[in-house]
Steps between C-alpha positions, in 0.01 A plus 500: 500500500653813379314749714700396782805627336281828429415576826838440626621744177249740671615521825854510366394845315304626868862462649706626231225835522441533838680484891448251726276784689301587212432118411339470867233747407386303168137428556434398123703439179255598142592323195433554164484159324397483172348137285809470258762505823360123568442552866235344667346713730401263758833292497650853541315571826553101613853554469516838665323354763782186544748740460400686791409252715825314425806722396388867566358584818546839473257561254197279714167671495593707148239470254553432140252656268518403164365728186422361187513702187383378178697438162533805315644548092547789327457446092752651323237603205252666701690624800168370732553321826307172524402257803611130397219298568558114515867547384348606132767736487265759207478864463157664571574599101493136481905445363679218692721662799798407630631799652399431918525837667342356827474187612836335618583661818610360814579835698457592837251815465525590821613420910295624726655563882359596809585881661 
């Protein structure tokens, strides 16, 4: 299971970013996880969870708050910005589309800490 691996990357970023002080204030980490970046969201938050439990105890009782965006393409004729529906990756203009603009994150939007 890869998301393991991801959540450890994740907390590897927190302590690269952040001091020891300012990582005991995290009440919740946001990410922005896209379809194409092959997560799955509920292995994600199974594996936070072992992490924590296991390896990190410094980050027990943070939340993890996934948001999922959709699949975006831009077509090169048009210009327009279309949702992908059902990985048909078309142009509203109706031109196939390769060009994802959105779609394959895996960031971390945002930590949230305590005052």
């Amino acid at each position: 299971m890869h998301e393991i691996s991801l959540v450890r990357t994740i907390f590897r970023t927190l302590d690269d970013n952040f001091t020891p002080e300012e990582l005991s204030k995290v009440m919740a980490i946001d990410l922005k996880v896209g379809p194409l970046a092959n997560v799955e969201t509920i292995l994600l938050q199974n594996a936070f969870d072992a992490v924590v439990e296991e390896d990190e105890v410094r980050f027990k009782g943070v939340q993890l708050r996934v948001n999922l965006v959709p699949i975006l393409v831009q077509c090169p004729d048009c210009e327009q910005i279309t949702e992908v529906h059902n990985y048909k990756f078309v142009c509203i203009c109706g031109k196939p589309c390769g060009n994802v603009v959105q779609g394959n994150e895996l960031l971390i939007e945002r930590v949230e800490m305590r005052d």
